[in-house]
Structure formats: structure tokens, C-alpha cells
mmJSON file of the N, C-alpha and C atoms, coordinates in Angstrom:
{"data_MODEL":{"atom_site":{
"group_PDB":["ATOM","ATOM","ATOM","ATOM","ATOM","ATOM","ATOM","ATOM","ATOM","ATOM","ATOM","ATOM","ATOM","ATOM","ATOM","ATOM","ATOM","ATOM","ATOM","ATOM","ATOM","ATOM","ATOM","ATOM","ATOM","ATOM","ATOM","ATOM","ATOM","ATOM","ATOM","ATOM","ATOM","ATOM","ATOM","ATOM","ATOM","ATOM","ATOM","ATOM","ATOM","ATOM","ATOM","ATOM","ATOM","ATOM","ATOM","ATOM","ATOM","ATOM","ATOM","ATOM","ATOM","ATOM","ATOM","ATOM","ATOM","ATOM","ATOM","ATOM","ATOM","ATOM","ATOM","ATOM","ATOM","ATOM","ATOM","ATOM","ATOM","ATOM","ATOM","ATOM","ATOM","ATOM","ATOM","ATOM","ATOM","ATOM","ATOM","ATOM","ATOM","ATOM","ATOM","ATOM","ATOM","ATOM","ATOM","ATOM","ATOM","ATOM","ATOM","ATOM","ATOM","ATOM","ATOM","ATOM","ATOM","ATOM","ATOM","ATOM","ATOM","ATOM","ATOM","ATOM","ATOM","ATOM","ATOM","ATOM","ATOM","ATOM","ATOM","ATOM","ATOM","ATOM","ATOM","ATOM","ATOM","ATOM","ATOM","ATOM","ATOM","ATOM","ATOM","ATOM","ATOM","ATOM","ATOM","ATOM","ATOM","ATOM","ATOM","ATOM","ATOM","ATOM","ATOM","ATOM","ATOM","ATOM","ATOM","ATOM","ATOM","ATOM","ATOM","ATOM","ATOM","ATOM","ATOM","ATOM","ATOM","ATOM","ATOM","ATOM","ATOM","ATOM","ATOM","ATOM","ATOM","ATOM","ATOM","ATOM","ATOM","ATOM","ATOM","ATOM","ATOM","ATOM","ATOM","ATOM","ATOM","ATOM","ATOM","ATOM","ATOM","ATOM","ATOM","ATOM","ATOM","ATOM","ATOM","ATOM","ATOM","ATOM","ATOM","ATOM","ATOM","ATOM","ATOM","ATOM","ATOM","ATOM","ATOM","ATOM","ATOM","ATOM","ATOM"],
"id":[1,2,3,4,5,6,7,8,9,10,11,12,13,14,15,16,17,18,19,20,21,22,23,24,25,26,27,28,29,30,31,32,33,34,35,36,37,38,39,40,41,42,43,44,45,46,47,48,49,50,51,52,53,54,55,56,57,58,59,60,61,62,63,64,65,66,67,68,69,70,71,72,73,74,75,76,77,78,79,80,81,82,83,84,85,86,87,88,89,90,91,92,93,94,95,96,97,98,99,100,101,102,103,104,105,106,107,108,109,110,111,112,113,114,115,116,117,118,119,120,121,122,123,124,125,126,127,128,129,130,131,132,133,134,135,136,137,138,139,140,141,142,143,144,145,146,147,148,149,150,151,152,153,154,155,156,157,158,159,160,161,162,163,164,165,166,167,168,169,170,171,172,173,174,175,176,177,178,179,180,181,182,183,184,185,186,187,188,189,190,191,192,193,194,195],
"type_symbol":["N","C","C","N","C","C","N","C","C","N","C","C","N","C","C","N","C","C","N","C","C","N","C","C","N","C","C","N","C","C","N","C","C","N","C","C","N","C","C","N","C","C","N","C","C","N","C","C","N","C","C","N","C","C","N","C","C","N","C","C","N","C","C","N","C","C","N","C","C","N","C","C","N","C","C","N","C","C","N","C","C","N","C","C","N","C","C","N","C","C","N","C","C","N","C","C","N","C","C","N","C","C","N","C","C","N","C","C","N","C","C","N","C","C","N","C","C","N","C","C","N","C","C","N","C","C","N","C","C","N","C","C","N","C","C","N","C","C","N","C","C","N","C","C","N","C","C","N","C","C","N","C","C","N","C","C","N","C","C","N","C","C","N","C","C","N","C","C","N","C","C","N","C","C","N","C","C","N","C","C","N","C","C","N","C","C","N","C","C","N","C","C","N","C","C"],
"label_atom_id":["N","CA","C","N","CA","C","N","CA","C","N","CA","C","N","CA","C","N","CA","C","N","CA","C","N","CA","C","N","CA","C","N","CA","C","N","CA","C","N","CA","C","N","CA","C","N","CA","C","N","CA","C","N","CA","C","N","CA","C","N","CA","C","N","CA","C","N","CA","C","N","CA","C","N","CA","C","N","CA","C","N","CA","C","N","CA","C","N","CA","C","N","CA","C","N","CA","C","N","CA","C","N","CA","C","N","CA","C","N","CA","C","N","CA","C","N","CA","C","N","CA","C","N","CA","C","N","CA","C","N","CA","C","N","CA","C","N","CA","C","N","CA","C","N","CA","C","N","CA","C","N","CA","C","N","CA","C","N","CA","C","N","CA","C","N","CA","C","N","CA","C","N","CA","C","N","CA","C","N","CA","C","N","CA","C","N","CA","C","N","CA","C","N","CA","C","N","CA","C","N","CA","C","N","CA","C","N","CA","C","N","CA","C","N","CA","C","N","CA","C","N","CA","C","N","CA","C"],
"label_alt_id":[null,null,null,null,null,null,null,null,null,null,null,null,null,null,null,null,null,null,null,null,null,null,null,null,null,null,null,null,null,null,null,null,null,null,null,null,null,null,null,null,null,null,null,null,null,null,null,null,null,null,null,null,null,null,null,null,null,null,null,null,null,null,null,null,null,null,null,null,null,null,null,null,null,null,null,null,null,null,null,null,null,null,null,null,null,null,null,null,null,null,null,null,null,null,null,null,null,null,null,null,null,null,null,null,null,null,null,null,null,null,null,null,null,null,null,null,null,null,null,null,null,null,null,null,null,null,null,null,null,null,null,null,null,null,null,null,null,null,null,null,null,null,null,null,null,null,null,null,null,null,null,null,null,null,null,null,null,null,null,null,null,null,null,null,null,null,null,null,null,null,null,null,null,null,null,null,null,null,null,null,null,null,null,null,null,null,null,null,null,null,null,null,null,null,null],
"label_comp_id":["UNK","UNK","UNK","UNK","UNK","UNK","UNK","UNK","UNK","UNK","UNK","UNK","UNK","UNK","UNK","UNK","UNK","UNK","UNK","UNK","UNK","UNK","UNK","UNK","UNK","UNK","UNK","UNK","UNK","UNK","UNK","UNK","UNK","UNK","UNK","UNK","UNK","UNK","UNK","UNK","UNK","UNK","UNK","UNK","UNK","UNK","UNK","UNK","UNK","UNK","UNK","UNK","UNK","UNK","UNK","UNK","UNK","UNK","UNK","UNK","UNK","UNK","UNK","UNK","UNK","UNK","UNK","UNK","UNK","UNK","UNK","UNK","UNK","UNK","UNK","UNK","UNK","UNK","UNK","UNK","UNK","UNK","UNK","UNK","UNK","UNK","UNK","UNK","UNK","UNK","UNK","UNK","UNK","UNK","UNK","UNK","UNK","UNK","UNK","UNK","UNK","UNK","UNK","UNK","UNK","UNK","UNK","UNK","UNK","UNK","UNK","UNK","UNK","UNK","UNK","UNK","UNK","UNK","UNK","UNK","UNK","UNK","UNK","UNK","UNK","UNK","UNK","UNK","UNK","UNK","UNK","UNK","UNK","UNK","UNK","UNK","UNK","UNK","UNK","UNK","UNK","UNK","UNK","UNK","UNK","UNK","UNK","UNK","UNK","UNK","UNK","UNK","UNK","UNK","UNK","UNK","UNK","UNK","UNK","UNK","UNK","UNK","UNK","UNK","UNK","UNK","UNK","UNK","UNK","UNK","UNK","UNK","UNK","UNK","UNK","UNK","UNK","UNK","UNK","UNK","UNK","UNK","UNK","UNK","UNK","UNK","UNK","UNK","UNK","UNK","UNK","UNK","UNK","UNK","UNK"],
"label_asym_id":["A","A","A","A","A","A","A","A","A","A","A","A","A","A","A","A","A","A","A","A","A","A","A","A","A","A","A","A","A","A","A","A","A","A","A","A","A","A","A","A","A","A","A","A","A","A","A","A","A","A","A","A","A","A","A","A","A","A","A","A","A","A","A","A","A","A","A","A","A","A","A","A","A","A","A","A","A","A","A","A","A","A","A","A","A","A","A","A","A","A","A","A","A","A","A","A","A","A","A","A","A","A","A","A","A","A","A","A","A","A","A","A","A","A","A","A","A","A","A","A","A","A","A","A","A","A","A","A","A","A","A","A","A","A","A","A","A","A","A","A","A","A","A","A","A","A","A","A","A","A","A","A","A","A","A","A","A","A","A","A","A","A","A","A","A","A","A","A","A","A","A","A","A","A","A","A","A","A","A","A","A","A","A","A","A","A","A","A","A","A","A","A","A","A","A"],
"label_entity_id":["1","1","1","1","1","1","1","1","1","1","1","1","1","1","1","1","1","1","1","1","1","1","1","1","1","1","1","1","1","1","1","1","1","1","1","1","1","1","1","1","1","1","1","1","1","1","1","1","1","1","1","1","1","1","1","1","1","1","1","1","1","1","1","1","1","1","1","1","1","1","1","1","1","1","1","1","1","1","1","1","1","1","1","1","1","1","1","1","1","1","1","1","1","1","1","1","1","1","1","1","1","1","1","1","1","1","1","1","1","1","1","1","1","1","1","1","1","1","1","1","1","1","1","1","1","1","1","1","1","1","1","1","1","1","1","1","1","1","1","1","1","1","1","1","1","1","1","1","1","1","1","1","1","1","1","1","1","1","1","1","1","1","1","1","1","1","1","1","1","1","1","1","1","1","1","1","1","1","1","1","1","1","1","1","1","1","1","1","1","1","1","1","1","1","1"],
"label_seq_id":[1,1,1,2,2,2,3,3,3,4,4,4,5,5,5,6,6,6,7,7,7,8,8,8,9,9,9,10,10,10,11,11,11,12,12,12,13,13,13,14,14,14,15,15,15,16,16,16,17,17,17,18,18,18,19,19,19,20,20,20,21,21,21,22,22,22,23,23,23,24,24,24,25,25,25,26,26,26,27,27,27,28,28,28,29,29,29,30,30,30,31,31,31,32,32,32,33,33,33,34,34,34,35,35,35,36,36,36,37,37,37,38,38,38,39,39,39,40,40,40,41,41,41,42,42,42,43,43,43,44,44,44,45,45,45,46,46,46,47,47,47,48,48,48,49,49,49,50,50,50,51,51,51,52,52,52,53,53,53,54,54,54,55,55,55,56,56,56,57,57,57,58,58,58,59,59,59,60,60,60,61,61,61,62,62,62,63,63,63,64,64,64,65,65,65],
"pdbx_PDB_ins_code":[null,null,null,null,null,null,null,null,null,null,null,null,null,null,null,null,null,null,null,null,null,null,null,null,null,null,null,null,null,null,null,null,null,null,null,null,null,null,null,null,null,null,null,null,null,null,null,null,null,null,null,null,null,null,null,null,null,null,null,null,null,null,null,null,null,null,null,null,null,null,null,null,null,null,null,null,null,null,null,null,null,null,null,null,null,null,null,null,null,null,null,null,null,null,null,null,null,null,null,null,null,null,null,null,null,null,null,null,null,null,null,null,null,null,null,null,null,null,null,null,null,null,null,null,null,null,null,null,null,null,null,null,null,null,null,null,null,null,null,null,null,null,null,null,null,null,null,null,null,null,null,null,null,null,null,null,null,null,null,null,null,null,null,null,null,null,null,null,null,null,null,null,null,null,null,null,null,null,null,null,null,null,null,null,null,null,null,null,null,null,null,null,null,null,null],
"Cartn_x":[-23.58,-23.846,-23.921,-23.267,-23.103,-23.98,-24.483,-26.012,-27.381,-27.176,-28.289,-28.029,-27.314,-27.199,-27.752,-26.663,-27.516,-29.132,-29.81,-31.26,-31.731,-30.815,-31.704,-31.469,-30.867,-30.542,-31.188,-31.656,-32.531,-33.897,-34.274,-35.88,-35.727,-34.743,-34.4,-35.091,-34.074,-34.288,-36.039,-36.508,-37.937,-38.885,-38.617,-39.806,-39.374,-38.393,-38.201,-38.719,-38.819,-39.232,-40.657,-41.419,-42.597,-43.657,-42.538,-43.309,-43.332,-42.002,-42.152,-43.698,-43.697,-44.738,-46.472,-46.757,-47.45,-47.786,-46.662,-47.014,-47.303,-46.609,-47.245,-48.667,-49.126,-50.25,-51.688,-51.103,-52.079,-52.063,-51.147,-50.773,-51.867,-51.427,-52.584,-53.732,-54.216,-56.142,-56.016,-55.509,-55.843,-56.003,-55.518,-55.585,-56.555,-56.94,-58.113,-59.212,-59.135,-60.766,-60.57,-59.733,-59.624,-60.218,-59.959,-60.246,-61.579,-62.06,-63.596,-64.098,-63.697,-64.844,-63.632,-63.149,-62.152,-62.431,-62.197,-63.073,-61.551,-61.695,-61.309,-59.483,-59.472,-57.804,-57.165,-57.916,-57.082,-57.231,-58.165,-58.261,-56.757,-56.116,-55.944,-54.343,-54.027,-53.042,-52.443,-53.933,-54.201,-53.422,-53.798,-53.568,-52.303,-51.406,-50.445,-49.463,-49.993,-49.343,-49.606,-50.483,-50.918,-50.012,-49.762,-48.93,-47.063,-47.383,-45.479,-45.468,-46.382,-46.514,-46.622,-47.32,-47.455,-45.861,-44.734,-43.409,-42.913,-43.171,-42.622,-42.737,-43.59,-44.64,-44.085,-43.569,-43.074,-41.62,-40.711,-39.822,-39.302,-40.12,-39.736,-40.176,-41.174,-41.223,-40.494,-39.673,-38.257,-37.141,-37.09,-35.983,-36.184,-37.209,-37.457,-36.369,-36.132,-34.542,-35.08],
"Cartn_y":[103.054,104.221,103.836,102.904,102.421,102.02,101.018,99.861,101.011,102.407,102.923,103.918,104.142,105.264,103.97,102.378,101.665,101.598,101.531,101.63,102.975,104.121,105.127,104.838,104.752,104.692,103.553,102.632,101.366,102.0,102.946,103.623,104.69,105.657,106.427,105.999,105.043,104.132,103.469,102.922,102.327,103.749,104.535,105.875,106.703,106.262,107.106,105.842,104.266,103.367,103.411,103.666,104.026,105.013,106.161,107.61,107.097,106.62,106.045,105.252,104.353,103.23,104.032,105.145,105.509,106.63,107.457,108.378,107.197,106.129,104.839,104.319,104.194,103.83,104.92,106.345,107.332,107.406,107.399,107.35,106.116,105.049,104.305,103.967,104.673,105.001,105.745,106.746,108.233,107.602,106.542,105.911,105.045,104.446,103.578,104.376,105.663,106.337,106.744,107.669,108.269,106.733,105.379,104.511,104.79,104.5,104.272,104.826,106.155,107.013,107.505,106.669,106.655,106.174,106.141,105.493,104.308,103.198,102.256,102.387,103.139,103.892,103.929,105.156,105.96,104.595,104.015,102.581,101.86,101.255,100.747,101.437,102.664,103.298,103.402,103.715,103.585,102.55,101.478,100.053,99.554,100.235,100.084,101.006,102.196,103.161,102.472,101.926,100.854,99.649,99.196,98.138,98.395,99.368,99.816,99.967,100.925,100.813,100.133,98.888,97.902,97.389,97.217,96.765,97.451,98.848,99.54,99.59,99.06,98.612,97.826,96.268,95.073,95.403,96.388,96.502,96.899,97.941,98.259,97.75,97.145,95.977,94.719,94.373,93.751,94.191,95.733,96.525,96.143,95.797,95.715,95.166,95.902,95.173,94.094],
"Cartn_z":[125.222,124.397,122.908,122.588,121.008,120.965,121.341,121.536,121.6,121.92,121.983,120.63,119.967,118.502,117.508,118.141,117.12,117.268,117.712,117.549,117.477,117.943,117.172,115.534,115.18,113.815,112.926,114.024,113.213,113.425,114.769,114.537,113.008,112.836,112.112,111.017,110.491,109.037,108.916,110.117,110.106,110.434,110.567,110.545,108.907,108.223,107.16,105.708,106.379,105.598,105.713,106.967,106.995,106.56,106.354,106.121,104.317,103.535,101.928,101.646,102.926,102.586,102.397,103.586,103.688,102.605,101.91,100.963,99.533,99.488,98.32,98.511,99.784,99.668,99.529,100.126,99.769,98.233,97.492,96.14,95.447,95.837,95.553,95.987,96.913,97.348,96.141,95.784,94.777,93.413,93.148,91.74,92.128,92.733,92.96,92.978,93.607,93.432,92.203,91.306,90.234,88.989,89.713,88.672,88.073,89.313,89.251,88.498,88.213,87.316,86.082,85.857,84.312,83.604,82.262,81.027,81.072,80.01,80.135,79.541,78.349,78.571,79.836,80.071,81.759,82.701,82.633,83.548,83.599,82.038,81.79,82.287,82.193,82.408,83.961,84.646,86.519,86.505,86.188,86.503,86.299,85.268,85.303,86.459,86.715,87.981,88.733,89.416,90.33,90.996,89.699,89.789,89.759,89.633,89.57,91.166,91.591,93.481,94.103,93.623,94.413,94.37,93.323,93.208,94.067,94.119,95.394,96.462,97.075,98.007,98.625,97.708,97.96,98.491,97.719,97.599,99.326,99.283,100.332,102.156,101.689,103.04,102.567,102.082,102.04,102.84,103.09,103.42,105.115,105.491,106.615,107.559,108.416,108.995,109.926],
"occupancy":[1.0,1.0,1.0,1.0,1.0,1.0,1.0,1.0,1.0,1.0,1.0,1.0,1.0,1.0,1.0,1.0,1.0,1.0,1.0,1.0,1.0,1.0,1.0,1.0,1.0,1.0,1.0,1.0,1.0,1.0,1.0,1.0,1.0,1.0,1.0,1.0,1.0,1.0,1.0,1.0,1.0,1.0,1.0,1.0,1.0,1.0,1.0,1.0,1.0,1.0,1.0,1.0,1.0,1.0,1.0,1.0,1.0,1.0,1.0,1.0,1.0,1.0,1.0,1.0,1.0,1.0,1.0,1.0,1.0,1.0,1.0,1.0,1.0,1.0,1.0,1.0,1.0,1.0,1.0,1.0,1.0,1.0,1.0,1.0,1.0,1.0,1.0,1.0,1.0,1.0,1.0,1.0,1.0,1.0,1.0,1.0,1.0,1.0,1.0,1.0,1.0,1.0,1.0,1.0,1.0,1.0,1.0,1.0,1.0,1.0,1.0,1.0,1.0,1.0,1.0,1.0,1.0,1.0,1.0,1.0,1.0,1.0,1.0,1.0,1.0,1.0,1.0,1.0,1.0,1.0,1.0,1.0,1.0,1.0,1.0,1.0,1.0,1.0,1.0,1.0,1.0,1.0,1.0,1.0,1.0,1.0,1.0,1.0,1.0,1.0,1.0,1.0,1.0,1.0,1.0,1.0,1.0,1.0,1.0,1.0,1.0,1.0,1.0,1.0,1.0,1.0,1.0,1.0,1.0,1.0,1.0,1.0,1.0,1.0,1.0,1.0,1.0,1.0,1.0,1.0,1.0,1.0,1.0,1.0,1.0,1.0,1.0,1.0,1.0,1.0,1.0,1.0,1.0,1.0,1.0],
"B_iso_or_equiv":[0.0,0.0,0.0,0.0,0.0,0.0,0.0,0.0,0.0,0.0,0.0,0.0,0.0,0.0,0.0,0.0,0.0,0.0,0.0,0.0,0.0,0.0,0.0,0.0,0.0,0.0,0.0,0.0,0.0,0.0,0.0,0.0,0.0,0.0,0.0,0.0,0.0,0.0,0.0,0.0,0.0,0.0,0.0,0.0,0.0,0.0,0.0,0.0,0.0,0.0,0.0,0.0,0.0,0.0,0.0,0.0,0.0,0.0,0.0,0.0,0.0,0.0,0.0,0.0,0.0,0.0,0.0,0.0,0.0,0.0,0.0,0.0,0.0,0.0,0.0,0.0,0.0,0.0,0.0,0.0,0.0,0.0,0.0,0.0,0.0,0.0,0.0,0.0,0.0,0.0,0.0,0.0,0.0,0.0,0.0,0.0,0.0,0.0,0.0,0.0,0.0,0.0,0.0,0.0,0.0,0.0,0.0,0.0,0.0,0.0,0.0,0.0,0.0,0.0,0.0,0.0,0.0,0.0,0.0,0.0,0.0,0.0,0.0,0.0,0.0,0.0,0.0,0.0,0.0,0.0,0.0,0.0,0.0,0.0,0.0,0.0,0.0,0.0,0.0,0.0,0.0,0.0,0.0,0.0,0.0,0.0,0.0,0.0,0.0,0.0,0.0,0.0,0.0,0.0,0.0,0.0,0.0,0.0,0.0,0.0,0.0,0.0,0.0,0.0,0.0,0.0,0.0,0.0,0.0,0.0,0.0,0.0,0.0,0.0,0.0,0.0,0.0,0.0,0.0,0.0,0.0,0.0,0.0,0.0,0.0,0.0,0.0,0.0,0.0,0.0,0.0,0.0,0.0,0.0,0.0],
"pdbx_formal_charge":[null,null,null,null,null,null,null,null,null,null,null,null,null,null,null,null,null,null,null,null,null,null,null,null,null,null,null,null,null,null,null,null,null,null,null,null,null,null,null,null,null,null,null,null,null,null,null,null,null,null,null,null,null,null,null,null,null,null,null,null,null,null,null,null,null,null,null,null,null,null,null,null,null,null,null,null,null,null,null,null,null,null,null,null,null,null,null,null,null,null,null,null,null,null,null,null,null,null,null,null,null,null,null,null,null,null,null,null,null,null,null,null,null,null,null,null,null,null,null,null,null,null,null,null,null,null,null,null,null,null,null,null,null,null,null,null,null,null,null,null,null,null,null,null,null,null,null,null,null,null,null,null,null,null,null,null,null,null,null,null,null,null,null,null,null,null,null,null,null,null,null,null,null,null,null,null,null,null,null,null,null,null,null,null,null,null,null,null,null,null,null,null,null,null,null],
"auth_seq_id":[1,1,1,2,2,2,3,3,3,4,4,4,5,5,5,6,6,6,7,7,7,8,8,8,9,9,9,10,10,10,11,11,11,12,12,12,13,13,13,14,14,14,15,15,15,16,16,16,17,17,17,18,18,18,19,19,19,20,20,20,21,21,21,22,22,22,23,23,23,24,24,24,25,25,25,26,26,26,27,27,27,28,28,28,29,29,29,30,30,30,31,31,31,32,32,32,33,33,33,34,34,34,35,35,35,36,36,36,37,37,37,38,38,38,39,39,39,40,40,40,41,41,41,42,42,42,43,43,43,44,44,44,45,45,45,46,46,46,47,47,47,48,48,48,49,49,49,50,50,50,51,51,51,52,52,52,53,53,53,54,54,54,55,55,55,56,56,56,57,57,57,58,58,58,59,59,59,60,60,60,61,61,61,62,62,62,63,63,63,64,64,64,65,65,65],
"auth_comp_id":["UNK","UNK","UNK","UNK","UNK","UNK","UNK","UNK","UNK","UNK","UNK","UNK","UNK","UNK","UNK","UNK","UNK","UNK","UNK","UNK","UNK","UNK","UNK","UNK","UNK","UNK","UNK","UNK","UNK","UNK","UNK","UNK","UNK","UNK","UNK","UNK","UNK","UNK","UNK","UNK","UNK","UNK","UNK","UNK","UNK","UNK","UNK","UNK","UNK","UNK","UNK","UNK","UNK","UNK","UNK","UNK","UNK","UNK","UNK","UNK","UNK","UNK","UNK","UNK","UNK","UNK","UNK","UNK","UNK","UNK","UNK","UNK","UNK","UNK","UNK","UNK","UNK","UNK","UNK","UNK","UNK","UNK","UNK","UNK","UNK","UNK","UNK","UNK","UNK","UNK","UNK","UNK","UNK","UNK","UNK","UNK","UNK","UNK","UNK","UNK","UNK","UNK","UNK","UNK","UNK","UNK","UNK","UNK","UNK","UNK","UNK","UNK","UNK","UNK","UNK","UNK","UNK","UNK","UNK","UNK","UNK","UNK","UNK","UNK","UNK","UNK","UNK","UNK","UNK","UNK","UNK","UNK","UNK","UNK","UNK","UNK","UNK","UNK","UNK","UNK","UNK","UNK","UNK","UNK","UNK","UNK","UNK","UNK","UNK","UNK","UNK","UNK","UNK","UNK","UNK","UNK","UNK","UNK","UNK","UNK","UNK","UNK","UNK","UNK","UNK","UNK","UNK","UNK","UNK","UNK","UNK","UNK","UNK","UNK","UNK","UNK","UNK","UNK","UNK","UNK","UNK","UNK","UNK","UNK","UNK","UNK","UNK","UNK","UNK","UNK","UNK","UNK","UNK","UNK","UNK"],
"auth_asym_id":["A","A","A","A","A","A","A","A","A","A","A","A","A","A","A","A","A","A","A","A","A","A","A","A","A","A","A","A","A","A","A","A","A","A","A","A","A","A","A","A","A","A","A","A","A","A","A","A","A","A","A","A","A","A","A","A","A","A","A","A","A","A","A","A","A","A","A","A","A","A","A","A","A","A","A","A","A","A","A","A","A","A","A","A","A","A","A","A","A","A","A","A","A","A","A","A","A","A","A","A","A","A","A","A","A","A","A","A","A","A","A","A","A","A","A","A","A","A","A","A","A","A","A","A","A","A","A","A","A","A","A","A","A","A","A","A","A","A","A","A","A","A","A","A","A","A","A","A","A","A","A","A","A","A","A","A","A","A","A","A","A","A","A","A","A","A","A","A","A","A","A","A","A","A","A","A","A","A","A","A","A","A","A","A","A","A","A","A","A","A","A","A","A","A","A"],
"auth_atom_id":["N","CA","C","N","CA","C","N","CA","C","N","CA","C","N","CA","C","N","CA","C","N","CA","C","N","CA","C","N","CA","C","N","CA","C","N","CA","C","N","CA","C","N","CA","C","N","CA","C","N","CA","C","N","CA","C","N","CA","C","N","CA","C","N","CA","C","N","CA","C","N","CA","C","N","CA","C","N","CA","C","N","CA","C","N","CA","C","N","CA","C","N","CA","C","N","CA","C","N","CA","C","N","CA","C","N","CA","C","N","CA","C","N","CA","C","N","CA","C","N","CA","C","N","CA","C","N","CA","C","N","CA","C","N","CA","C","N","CA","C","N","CA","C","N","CA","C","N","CA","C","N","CA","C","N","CA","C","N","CA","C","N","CA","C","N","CA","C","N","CA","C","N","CA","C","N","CA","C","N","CA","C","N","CA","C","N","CA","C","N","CA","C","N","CA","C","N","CA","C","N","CA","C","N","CA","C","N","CA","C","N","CA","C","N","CA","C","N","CA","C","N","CA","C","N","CA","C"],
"pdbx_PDB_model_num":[1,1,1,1,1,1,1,1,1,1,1,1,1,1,1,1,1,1,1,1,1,1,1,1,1,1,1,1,1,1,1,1,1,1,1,1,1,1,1,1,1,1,1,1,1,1,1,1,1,1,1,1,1,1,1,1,1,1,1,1,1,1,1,1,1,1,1,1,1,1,1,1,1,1,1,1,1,1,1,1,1,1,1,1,1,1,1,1,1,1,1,1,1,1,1,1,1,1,1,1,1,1,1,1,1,1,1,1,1,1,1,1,1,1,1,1,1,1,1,1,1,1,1,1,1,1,1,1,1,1,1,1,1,1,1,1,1,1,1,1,1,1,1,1,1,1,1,1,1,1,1,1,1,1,1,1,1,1,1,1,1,1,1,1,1,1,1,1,1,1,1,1,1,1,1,1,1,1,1,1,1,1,1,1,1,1,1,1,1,1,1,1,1,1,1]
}}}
């Protein structure tokens, strides 16, 4: 019975690390299309939101148990 709460609780944690990963990467399609048609400021700004997600990105496929 212990051996089975432990893996619900390791799916738990990997469907709540998954659902993070997936709202980061819709996040960054949305800045990648918004790039395209941004003048070179807002580019320059994207690119930095961009790159903070991608740290988050990294971050959290680290967590990976």
C-alpha cells in the first residue's frame, strides 16, 4: 500500500511538472509569433521574456525525478 501512494505521488508531482512545462511553452509560441511582427524594441524585449522561459524551462526539467 505504501509503494503504491509512493507513485501516486511521484505521477502527482510529474502531471503538475508537466501541466508548468506546457503552460511555458504555449507562453513561448505566443512570444515567438508576437516576435515576428514587432518592431526591433518589442523584439528586443520578447527576447528577453523568451529567455527568462527558457531558464524556466531548464529549471524545471531538472526537477525531473
Amino acid at each position: 500500500m505504501e509503494k503504491l501512494l509512493k507513485e501516486l505521488e511521484a505521477i502527482s508531482f510529474e502531471q503538475k511538472r508537466l501541466a508548468e512545462l506546457e503552460d511555458l511553452l504555449l507562453t513561448m509560441r505566443s512570444i515567438a509569433y508576437e516576435a515576428i511582427t514587432s518592431d526591433e524594441k518589442r523584439r528586443d524585449h520578447l527576447q528577453k521574456q523568451f529567455e527568462d522561459l527558457q531558464a524556466q524551462v531548464k529549471f524545471i526539467e531538472a526537477q525531473k525525478r
